[in-house]
Every structure is written in C-alpha cells, then in structure tokens.
TORKETOR-487255 format. One record per residue (C-alpha): residue in one letter; x, y, z. Coordinates in nm, 3 decimals, always signed. Layout:
# residues N
  resn     east    north       up
     A        X        Y        Z
...
This chain:
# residues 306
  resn     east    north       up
     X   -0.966   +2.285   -1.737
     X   -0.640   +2.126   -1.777
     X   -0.622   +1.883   -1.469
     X   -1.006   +1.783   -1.638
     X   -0.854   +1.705   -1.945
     X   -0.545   +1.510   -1.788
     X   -0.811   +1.327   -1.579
     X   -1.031   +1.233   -1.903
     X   -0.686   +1.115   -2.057
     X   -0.515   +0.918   -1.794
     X   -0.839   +0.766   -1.584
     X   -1.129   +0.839   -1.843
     X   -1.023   +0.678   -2.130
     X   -0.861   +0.307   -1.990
     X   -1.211   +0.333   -1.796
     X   -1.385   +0.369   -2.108
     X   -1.156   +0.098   -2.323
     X   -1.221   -0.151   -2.034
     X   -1.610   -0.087   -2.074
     X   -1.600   -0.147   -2.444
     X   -1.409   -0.455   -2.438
     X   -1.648   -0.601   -2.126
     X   -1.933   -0.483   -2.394
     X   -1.771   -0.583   -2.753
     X   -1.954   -0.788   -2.996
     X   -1.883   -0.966   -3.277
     X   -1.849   -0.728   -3.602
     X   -1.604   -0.815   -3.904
     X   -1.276   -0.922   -3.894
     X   -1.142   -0.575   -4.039
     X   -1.329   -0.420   -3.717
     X   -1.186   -0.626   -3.473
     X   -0.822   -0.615   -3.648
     X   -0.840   -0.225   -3.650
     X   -1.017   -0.219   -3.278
     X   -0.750   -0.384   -3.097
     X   -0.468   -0.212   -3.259
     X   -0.655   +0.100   -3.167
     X   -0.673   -0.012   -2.771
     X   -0.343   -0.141   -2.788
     X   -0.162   +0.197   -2.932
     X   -0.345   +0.410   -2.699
     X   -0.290   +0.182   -2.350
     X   +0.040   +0.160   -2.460
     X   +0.102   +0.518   -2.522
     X   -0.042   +0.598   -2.189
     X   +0.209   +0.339   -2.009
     X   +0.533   +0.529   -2.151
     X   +0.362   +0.891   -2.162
     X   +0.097   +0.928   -1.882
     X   +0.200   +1.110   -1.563
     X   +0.007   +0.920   -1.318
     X   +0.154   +1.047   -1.023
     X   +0.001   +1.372   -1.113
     X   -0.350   +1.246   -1.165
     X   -0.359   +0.929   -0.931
     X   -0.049   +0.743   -0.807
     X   +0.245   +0.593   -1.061
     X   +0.122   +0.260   -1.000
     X   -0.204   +0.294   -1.190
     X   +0.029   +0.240   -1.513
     X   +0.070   -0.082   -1.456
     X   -0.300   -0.174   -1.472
     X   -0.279   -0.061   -1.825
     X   -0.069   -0.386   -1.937
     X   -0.325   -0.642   -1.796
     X   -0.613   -0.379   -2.004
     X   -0.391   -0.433   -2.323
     X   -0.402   -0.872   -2.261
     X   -0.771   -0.876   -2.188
     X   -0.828   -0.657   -2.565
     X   -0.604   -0.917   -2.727
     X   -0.808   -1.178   -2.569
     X   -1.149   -1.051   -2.609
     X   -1.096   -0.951   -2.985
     X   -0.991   -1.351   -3.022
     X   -1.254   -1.473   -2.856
     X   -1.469   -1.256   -3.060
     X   -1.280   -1.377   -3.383
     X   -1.508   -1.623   -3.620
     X   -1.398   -1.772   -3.964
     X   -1.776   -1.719   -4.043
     X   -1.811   -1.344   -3.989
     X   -1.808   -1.076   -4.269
     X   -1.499   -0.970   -4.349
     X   -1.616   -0.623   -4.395
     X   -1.850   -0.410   -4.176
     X   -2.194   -0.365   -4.308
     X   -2.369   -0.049   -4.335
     X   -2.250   +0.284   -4.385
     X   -2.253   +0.382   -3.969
     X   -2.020   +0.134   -3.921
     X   -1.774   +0.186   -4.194
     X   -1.728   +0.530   -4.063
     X   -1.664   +0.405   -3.665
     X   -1.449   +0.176   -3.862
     X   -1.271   +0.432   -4.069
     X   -1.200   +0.661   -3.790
     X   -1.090   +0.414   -3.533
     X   -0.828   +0.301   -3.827
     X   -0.711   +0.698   -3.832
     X   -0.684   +0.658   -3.470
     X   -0.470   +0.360   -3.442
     X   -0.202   +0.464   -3.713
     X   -0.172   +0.823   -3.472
     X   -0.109   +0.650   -3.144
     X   +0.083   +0.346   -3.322
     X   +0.290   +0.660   -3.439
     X   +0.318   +0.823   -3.107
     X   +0.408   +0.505   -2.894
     X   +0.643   +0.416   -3.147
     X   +0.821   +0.728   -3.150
     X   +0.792   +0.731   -2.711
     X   +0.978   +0.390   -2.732
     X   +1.240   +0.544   -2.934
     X   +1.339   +0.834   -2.685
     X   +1.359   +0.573   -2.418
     X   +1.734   +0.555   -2.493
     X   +2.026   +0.820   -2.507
     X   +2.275   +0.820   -2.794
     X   +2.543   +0.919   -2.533
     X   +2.674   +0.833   -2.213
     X   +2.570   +1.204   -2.033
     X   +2.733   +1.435   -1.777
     X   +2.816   +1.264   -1.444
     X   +2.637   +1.423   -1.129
     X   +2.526   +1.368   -0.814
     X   +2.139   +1.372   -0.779
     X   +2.052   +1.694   -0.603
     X   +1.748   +1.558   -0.392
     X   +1.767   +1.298   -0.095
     X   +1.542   +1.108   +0.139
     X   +1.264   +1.037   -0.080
     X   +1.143   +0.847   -0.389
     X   +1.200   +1.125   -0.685
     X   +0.996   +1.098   -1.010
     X   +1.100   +1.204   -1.334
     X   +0.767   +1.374   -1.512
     X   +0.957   +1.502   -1.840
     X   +1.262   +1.360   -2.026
     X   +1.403   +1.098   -2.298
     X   +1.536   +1.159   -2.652
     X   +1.262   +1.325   -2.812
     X   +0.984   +1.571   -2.765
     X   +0.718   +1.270   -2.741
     X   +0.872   +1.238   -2.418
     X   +1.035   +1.521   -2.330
     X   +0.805   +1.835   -2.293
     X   +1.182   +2.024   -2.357
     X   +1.372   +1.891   -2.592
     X   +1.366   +2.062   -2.960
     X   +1.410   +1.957   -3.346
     X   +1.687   +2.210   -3.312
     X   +1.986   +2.223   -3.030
     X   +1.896   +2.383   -2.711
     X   +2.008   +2.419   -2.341
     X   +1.697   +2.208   -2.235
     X   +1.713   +1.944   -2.496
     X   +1.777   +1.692   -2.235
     X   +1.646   +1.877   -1.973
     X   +1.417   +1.652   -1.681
     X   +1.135   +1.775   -1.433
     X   +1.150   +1.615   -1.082
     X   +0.854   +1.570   -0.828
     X   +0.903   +1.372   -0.483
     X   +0.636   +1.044   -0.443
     X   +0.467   +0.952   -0.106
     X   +0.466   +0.558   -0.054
     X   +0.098   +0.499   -0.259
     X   +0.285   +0.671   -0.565
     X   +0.179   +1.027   -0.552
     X   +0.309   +1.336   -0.604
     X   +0.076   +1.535   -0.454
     X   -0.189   +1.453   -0.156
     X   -0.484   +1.641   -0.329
     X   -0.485   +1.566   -0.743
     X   -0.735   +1.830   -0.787
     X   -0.592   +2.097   -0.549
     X   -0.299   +2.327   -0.721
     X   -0.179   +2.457   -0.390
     X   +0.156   +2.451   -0.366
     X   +0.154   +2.279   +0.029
     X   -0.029   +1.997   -0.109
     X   +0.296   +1.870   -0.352
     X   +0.578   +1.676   -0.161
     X   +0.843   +1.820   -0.292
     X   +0.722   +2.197   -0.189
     X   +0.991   +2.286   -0.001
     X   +1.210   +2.010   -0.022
     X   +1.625   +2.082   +0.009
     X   +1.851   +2.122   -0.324
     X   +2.179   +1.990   -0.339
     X   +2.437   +2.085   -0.509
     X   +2.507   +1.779   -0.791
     X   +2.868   +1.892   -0.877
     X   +3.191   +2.047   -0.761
     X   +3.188   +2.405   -0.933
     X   +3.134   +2.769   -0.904
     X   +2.828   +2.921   -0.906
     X   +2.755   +3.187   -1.242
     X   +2.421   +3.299   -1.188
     X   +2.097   +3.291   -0.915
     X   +1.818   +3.428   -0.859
     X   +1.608   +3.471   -0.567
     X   +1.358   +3.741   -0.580
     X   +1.044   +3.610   -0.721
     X   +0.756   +3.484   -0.546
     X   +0.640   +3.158   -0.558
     X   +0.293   +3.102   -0.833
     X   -0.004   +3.028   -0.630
     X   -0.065   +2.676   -0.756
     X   -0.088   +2.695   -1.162
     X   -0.118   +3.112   -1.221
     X   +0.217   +3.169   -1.346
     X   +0.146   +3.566   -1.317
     X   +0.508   +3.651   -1.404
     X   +0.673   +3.885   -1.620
     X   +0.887   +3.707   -1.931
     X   +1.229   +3.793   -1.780
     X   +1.159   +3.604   -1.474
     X   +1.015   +3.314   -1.643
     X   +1.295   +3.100   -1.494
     X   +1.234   +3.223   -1.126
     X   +1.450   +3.133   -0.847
     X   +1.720   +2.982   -0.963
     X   +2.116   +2.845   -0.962
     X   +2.346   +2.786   -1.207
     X   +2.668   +2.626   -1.185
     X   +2.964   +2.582   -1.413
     X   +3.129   +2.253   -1.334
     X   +3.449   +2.182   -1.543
     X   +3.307   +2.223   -1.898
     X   +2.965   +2.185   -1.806
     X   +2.684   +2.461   -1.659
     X   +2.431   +2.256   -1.470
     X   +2.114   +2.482   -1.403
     X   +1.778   +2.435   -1.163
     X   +1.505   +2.644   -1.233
     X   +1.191   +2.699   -1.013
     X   +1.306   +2.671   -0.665
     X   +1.114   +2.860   -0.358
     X   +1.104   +3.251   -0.333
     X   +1.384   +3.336   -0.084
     X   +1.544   +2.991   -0.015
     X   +1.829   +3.057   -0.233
     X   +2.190   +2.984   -0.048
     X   +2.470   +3.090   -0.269
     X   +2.569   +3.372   -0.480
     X   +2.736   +3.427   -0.861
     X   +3.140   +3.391   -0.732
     X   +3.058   +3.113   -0.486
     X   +3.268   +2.783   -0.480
     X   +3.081   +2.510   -0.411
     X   +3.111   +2.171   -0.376
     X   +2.873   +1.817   -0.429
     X   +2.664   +1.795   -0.179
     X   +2.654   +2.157   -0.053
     X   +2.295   +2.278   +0.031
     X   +2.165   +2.521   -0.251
     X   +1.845   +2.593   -0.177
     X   +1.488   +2.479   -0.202
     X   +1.240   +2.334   -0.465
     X   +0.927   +2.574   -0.533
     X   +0.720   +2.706   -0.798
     X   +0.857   +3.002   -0.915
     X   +0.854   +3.165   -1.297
     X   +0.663   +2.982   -1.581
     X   +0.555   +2.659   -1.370
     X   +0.226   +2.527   -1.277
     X   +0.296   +2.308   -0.980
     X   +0.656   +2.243   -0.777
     X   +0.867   +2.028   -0.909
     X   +1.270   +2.089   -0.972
     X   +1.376   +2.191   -1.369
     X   +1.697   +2.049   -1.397
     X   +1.942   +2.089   -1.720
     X   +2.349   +2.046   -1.810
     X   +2.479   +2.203   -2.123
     X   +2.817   +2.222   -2.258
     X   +2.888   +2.521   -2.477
     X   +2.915   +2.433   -2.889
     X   +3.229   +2.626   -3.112
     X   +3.008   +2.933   -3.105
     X   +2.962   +2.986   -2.759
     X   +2.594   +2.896   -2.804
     X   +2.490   +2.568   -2.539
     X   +2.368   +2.283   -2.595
     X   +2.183   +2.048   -2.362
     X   +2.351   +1.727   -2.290
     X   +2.207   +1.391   -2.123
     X   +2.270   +1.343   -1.739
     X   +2.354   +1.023   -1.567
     X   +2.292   +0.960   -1.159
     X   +2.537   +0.693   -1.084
     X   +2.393   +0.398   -1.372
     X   +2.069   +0.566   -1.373
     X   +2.030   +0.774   -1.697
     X   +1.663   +0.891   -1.628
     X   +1.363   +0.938   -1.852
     X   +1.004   +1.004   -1.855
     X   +0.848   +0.783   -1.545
     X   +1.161   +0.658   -1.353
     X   +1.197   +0.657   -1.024
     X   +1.504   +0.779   -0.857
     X   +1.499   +0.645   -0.456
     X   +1.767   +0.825   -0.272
C-alpha cells in the first residue's frame, strides 16, 4: 500500500498537474492566482522532497521544473483584464477555496524543505564509507521536512542520512515494485570504515527483513550494526547484512578498513546504509552532529560518486 501511495505522489500527481494545465480554461483571476501557486508549491515540494530513485530514476525530478514554467505560462496565457475577478457559482468557490488551503500547506512545506537545505555548522570530517558507485542520499538536511530523523529535540540521529547505490538510468533498485532485497544495488555492497577509531559496539546476529516486513523484536531494531568512537566522536551504521559483520567491540581500526556489508536488517524496509556521528553533550547524553565528505556536506537528493 505504501509503494501505491509513493507512486500516486511522485508519478500520479505531476501526471495529473500536467493534464490540468494541457486542459485549463479561463476562470477568474483569483482562480488562476490561487491555481498556479497551488502547482507551483506542490512541483516544487516534490523537486526537494520526492525520492525518485525509489519510485522511477532521480532524473525524473528534473522534469518537474519545465512542469512548474509551462503552469506559469499557461495561467498567463489564460490571464484576461476582462474576466471576473471572482469565481461564479457556489461549486467553484469551494474548488477555489480548497485549492487556496492547499497552496498555503505546500507553500509551507517547500518553504520549510528549502530551509534545511543548509547546515548551521561545518560537521564531523569522514571518509565516505561506500566506493565504486554513484551513492544517493534518501534522508537528511536541517529539519524533519527533510530529514525522516532529525527531532524538535536533540538526538543521536538528528543529522543522521540514509544511503542507497544508483545504476547509470538513476535507480536504486531494478524492480520499483519488487521489495526483494536482491533487486536494490546496494544489497550487499562493502562498508568502509569512514574514520580512524576503535570500535564500541556491533552486532551481527539478525537476519536480514525479507523486503519491507521488519518482523523484529524492539531490541534489535537497529540490526547489524558498528559503532565507532573516533576522537570525540561515535560514528554509527545501522542495517548492514546478517553475518557480514568484520570487527568486534575492542577492535582498532583504521579509514578505509573493510567493516562489513550494507543489508536490511532491524526496523528497515528496503537496504540502504543508516549512517549517524554524535558527540556526547555535558551529561553524557549524544547528540547528532552534521557530517561532511571532503566539501560535500550531503542532504536529501545528493549524489555522492565515489
């Protein structure tokens, strides 16, 4: 039911836009004003928010700008110094009334995805723990618009990202409606180790979900999984595949060092890598801290080729 809904969302509804525009007619000016910020908001909010690789490829966002030119045009071209400035009849004051609800919530939400497009600090240095492939950053930013993790409160995961590996045509998976976990690229993929450190906790007993089932008990929620303590700061990556854990609570390590592999273990739904750094506040409690990947500080929909 879910992948329906992210279907309807991400393909459905700039499908649907599209049609209406090709269709529009003229109205009133308040109808036309209140349309087009309505198609606007919502395209927009799909460019900065939509996971496309998940659904389609990442490119499909881009077709969304040249959508948002042809509803500023069309509404324009529909515009007439001669028309009523108000609709007429009751039918279409309320399409009117709740397209105008509409467009202040997703002029709210894509303003608010805008502003977690930024850090307020520099981040933790480390090395990106993936290589040979084109790595996609599903979750992550400044705010929880953006940022399926992050909290109104501090947390370990504020800044916390989700990784999935792209093929060449932009996808993160070769069958969009399958769940299986075979079918995602970065099944299976090696974890390196992103800092020099020693290694506090792992885990490496529970078995990978098959596709989105998540049947696991609450204390392994996290599933496989490493943590390191680097200087001051404990990096941990959550998820990775049943029995492909490398090192052990004690271990030194060192950047670059092999760690294990990316699965889809605990509470996930499909592979992809959980990755988090925290540095520990006056009372010992953590809080999550930005990373940065040589000058790449990643958010929601960058791509990290390495």
């Amino acid at each position: 039911m879910e992948k329906i809904l992210y279907f309807i969302l991400h393909l459905g509804v700039p499908i649907l836009i599209l049609l209406i525009l090709i269709k529009s007619r003229k109205h009133s000016k308040v109808s036309i004003i209140i349309n087009t910020l309505l198609y606007s908001s919502v395209l927009l909010f799909l460019y900065l928010w939509g996971q496309y690789p998940l659904v389609f490829s990442y490119y499909f966002r881009f077709i969304l700008l040249p959508i948002i030119f042809f509803a500023l045009w069309k509404n324009y071209k529909n515009w007439s110094g001669t028309m009523n400035n108000f609709p007429s009849g009751w039918l279409r004051y309320l399409r009117v009334s709740i397209a105008f609800v509409l467009a202040i919530l997703f002029s709210f939400l894509t303003v608010n995805a805008i502003n977690g497009l930024s850090y307020d600090s520099t981040g933790v240095k480390l090395n990106f723990p993936l290589e040979n492939g084109s790595y996609y950053i599903s979750s992550g930013g400044n705010n929880k618009v953006i940022n399926n993790h992050f909290r109104s409160y501090p947390n370990s995961q504020q800044f916390a990202l989700d990784i999935s590996k792209l093929n060449a045509f932009g996808a993160a998976t070769s069958n969009p409606l399958s769940s299986e976990n075979k079918l995602h690229y970065i099944y299976g993929e090696s974890l390196y180790c992103p800092c020099n450190g020693v290694v506090i906790e792992s885990a490496n007993h529970v078995k990978d979900n098959k596709g989105a089932s998540m049947d696991v008990s609450p204390e392994d929620g996290s599933g496989n999984y490493v943590v390191l303590e680097c200087d001051d700061v404990i990096v941990s990556m959550v998820h990775l595949k049943y029995g492909s854990v490398l090192v052990n609570p004690g271990d030194r390590v060192v950047a670059g060092d092999p760690i294990g592999k990316v699965g889809n273990s605990g509470f996930s739904q499909e592979p992809h890598l959980h990755l988090q750094a925290a540095k520990y506040n006056q009372d010992s409690s953590l809080v999550g801290v930005p990373m940065s990947f040589g000058s790449s500080m990643p958010i929601r929909n960058t791509i990290i080729e390495n």
